[in-house]
N, C-alpha and C positions, 0 to 999 in steps of 0.2 A: 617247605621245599626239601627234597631228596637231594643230599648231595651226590656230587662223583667223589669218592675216597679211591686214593693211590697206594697203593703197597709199593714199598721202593725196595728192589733187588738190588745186588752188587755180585760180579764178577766168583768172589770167596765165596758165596752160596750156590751160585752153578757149579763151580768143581766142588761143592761135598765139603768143603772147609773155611772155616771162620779164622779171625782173628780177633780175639779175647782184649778187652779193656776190662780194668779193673780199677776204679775210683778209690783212691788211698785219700786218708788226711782226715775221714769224716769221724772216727776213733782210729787214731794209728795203731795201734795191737791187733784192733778186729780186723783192719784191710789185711793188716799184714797176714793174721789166721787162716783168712778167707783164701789169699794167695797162697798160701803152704798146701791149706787142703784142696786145690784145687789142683796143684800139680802132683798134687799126689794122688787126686782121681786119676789125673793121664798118665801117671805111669802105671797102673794098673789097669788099663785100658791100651794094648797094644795099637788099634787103631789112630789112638789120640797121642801118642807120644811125640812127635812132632808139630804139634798144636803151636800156633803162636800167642804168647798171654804177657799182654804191654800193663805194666803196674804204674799208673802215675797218682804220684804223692806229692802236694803240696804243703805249704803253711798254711795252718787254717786253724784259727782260735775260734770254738764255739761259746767260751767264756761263761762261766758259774752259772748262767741262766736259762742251760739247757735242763736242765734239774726242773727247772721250775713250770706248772702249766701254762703259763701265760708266754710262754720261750716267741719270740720270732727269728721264724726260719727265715728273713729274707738274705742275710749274706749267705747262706747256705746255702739259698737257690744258684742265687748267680754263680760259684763256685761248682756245683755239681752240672750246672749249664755250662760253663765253660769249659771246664775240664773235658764234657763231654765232646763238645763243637771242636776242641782240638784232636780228640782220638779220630773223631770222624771225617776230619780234615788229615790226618793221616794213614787212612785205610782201615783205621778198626771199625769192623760191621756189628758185633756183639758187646755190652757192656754189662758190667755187673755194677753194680750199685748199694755195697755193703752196709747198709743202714736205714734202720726202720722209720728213722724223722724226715729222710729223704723222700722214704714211698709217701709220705702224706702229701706230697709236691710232686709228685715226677709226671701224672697225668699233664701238668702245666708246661711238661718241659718236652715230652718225648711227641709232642703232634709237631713239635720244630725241627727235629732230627729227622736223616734218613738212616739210623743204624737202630739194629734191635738193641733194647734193654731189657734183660731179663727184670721179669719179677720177683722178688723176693715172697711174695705171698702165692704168684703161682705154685712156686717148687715146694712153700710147708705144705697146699693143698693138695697138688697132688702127692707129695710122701706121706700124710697123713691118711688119704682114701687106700693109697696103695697098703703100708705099713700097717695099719690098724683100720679095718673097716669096720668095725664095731664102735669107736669110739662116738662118746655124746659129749664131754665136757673136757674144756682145757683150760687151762690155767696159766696166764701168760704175764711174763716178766717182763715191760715195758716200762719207759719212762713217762711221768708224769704226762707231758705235753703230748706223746703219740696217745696216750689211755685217752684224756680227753678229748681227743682227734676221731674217737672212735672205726677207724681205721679197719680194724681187727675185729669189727662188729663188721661193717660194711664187708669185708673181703672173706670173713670166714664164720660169720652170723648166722648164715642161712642153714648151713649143715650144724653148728657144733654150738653147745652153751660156752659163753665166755665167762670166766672167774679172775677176778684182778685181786692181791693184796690189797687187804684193810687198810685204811689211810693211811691211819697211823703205822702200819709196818711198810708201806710203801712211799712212806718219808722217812721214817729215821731208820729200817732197814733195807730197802732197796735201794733208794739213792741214795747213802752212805757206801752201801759195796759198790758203787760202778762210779762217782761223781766224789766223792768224801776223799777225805787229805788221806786216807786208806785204799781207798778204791783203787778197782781195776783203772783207771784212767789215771793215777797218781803213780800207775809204774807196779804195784801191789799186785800179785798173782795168788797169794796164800792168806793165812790166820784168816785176820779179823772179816776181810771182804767174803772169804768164803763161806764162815759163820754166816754172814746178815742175810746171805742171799740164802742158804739155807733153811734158815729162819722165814723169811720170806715165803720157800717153796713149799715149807710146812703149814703156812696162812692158807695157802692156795689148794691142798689136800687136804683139812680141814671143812671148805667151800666145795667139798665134790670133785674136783680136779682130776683126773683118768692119769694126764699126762703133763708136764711140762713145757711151751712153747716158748722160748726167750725170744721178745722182742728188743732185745738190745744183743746188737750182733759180740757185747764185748763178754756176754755171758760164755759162749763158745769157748772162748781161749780157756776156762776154769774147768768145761766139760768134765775131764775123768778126777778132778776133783771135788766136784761137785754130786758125781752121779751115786755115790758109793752109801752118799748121805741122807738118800732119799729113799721113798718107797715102792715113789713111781718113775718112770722112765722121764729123761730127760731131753727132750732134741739137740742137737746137732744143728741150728741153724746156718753157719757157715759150710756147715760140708751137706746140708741140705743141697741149698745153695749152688755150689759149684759143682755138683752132680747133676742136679737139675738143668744147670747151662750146660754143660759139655752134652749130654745126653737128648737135649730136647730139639727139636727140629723147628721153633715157633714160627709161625706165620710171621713174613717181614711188615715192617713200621708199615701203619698205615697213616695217611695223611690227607687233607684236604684238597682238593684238586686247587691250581692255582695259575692265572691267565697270563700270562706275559703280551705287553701291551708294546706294540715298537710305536714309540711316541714321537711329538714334532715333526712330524709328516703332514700334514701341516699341523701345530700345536692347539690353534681353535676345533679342531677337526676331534685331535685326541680327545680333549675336556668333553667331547659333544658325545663320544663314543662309549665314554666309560661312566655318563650320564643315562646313556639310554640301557648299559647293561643293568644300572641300579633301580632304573624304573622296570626295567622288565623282568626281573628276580620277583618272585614270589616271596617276601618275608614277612616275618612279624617281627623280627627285631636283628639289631646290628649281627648277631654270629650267623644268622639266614644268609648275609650276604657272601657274595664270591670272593676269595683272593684274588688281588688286581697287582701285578709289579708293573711297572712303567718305566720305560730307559726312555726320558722324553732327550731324542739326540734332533734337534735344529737343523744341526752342522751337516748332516746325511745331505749329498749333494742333491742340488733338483733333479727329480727324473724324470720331468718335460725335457728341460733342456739339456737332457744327456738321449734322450729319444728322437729330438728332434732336429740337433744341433748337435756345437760341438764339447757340450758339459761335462763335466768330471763327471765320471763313472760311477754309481752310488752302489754295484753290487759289494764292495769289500764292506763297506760303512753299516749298510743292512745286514748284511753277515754276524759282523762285528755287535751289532744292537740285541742282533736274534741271541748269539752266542752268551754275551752278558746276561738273556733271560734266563738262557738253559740252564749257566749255570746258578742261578738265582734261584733256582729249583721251578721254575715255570715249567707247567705239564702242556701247554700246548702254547702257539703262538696270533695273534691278533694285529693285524697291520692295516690301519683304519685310515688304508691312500689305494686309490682305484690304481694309480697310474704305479705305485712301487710293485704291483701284482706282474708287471712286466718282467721283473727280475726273481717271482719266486722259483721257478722253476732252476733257476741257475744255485738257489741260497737252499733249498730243500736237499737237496744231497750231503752238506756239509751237517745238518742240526740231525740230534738223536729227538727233536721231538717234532710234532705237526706246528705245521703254519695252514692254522684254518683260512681259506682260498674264497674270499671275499663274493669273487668273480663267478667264481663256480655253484656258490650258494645262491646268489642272483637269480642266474639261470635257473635253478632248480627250483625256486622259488616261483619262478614266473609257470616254470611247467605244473607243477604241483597247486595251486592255488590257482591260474589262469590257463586250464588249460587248452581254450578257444584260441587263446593268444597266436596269431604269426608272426604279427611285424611288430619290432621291437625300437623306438628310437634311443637312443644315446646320446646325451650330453656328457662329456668328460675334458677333460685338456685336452691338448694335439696330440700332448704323447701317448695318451691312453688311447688313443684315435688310432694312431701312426700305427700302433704297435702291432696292433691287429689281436690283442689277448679278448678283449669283451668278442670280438668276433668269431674266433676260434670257438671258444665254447658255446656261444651261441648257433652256429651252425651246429656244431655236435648234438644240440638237442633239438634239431630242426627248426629254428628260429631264423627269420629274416632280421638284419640288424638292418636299420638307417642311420645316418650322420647327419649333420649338417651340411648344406653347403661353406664352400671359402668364408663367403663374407660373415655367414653367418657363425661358422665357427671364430672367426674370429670375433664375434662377439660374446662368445663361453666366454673365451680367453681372456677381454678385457675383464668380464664380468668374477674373475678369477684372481688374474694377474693384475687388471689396471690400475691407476695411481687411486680410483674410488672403487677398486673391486675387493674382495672379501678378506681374501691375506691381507689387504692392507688394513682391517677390520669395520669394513665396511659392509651392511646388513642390509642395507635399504637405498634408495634414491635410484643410481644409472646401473648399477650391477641388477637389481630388481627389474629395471625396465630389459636393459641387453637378455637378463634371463626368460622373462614372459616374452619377448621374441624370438628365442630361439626353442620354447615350447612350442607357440603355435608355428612355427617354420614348421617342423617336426611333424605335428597333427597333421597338419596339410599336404605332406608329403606319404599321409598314411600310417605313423603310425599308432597301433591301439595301446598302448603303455611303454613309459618315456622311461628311463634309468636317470637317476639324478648322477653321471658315475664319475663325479668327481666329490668326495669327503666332505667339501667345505661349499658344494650348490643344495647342499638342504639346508645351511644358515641363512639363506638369503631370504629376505622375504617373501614371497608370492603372494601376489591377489590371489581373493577368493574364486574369482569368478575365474580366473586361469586352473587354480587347483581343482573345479568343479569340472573342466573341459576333459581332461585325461586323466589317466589315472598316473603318478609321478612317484617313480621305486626309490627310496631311500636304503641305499647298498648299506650303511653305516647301521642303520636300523637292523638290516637284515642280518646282519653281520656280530649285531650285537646279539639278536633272538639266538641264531647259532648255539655263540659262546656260552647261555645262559642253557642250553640245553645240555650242551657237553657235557657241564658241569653237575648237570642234575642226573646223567645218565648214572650206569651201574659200575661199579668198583673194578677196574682194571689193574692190573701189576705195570709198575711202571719200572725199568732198570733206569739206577743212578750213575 
């Protein structure tokens, strides 16, 4: 299946200007590095000197076994995801993310965000092509656990040979100068840490090496002590880095398209709806399927009885349901009740995103695939009757609608509402019978394809021989094919 991918915009990228996060705590020295030279790009950058750049730093103990190949990153995830969820909950659109054990995880994290996060392996690629287009081999300074992560193969493989420190210099001289009771991470800036990694970058120009690439952001801080000692050029990864963000324009987040479902309208109705979306998805396995949010809200007044009588008013409550989707990050909306279709028109002005029109697809349906069709019959509640919305649209595409009569409407009704009718979870016996009545009422009145247009009249059972007589539209069905196309459609920008 093709999905729909969203790109999320924000407000800060139509005027030209970002607001900078910067992820502290993952080595404190290298956040901190990364922050200095970053605002030391924008002050060398007239344009950017006004830049906003939010630094947030927590406690965060990575503990002796980051050294080690076997390290797990999982409290690291959750920290570099929250920290992010809170920039982004605060306006920052742009983040940096100063560490290389991070990038082996961030794919996991950034399809959940709607703010950009720069890569760290974008900006060495492109200052690498840019700065030395000649180069074949580098030599890179990582920690055990990103080297066996292969990372640095996968992201910068294809152009360049990679060279890592001999084992044994990439234990007892690499992770001694960054992780050792000496090391850069012990507070240590000078002597011994800058020996080992010397040491180190001499292993690595030994193996061919052109140039230097430290994948450990806390190399940076030693830079102009380190560079003097070597023969080949050293990177900059942190001021890589924050030149790379400030300067780069990247395409915003892209993201999964994702359905927001206004639920409990009626509640068997929803489970029926979000059933037919998963049958009619094309997949071969769980990630093929759609995102589905669901606000199942009960409590949304009746909107029969506010159509037809004197019921509480249910457009604030649907409002209020749709709203909860939007902000849930739902790209479009789904409300799987014929008769709440009365009030979209009123609830579409307030939402930044569509409420796909159940009613509207119906009719389009019926034109498109029947297009002999004239007369159209309708089974729905009263309110959906009253309202006059299936009829409106219906005329609009030149279609004859029919109803029921009185009595027989009120037999929808019972067959809906009654103490054996469907809401009350009943599927079979007198709501069956009251419905295969007010089918053939229908036929006999003329018309050539029925509309089921109440959510919860496709649960009911029908005889064969009644489903054989007409042909009987299931809105719910129709409604889920829709959403399942949306979703497979081509990549729109979406603003958040």
């Amino acid at each position: 299946m093709s999905k729909r991918r969203f790109a999320a915009t924000s407000d800060s990228k139509t005027l030209g200007k970002h607001r900078y996060g910067v992820v502290g705590g993952l080595g404190v020295v290298a956040g901190a590095d990364l922050l200095l030279k970053m605002i030391g790009a924008t002050q060398r950058r007239p344009d950017m000197r006004d830049v906003d750049i939010a630094f947030e730093q927590r406690h965060f103990d990575s503990g002796p076994s980051i050294a080690d190949e076997n390290y797990n990153p999982g409290r690291r995830k959750f920290y570099v995801y929250n920290t992010l969820k809170d920039m982004e909950a605060r306006g920052i659109d742009t983040a940096l993310v100063p560490c290389f054990v991070s990038h082996t995880f961030l794919s996991e994290i950034t399809p959940e965000l709607d703010m950009r996060v720069i890569s760290l392996f974008d900006a060495l690629r492109d200052w690498l092509a840019r700065e030395h287009p000649a180069l074949q081999t580098i030599g890179v300074l990582t920690s055990t656990y990103v080297q066996k992560s292969a990372i640095f193969e996968r992201q910068l493989g294809s152009r360049y040979q990679i060279v890592y420190p001999h084992p044994a210099v990439q234990s007892d001289k690499l992770m001694r100068a960054i992780y050792g009771p000496s090391g850069v991470r012990a507070g240590h800036h000078g002597g011994e840490c800058v020996e080992l990694l010397a040491e180190a970058c001499h292993c690595l120009v030994a193996s061919g090496a052109q140039i230097i690439v430290p994948g450990l952001t806390e190399v940076s801080v030693l830079i102009d002590s380190l560079r003097p000692l070597l023969a080949v050029p050293v990177v900059d990864s942190n001021l890589v880095y924050a030149e790379y963000a400030l300067g780069c324009e990247a395409a915003p987040p892209v993201r999964e398209f994702k359905l927001g479902v206004v639920g409990g309208v009626g509640p068997a109705a929803t489970v029926d709806f979000m059933h037919k979306v998963v049958r009619l998805t094309g997949a071969a396995r769980d990630q093929d399927h759609i995102k589905m949010m669901v606000e199942q809200n009960p409590q949304i007044p009746d909107r029969t009885a506010n159509l037809i009588g004197s019921g509480a008013d249910p457009t604030i409550s649907l409002l209020a349901t749709c709203k909860q989707l939007e902000a849930g990050g739902a790209n479009a909306v789904a409300i799987p009740c014929n008769t709440a279709h009365a009030f979209v028109d009123r609830i579409q002005p307030y939402l930044g995103i569509p409420i796909v029109n159940m009613l509207s697809e119906v009719v389009q349906h019926i034109r498109s695939q029947m297009p002999a069709v004239g007369r159209v019959g309708l089974l729905a509640t009263s309110g959906t009757v009253s309202s006059g919305v299936y009829r409106e649209v219906a005329e609009a595409a030149g279609l004859r609608l029919l109803v029921p009569d009185d009595a027989v409407q009120d037999l929808v009704m019972a067959a809906i509402y009654g103490e054996r009718g469907v809401k009350a979870g009943f599927t079979s016996g007198v709501c069956s019978d009251h419905l295969a009545t007010a089918i053939d009422h229908l036929a006999s009145k003329g018309a050539e394809v029925i509309i089921l247009g109440c959510t919860e009249l496709p649960l009911i059972a029908i005889d064969v021989g009644v489903r054989r007589s007409i042909v009987l539209l299931d809105p719910t069905e129709i409604l889920a094919a829709r959403c399942v196309a949306l979703a497979g459609a081509s990549t729109v920008e979406v603003r958040r």
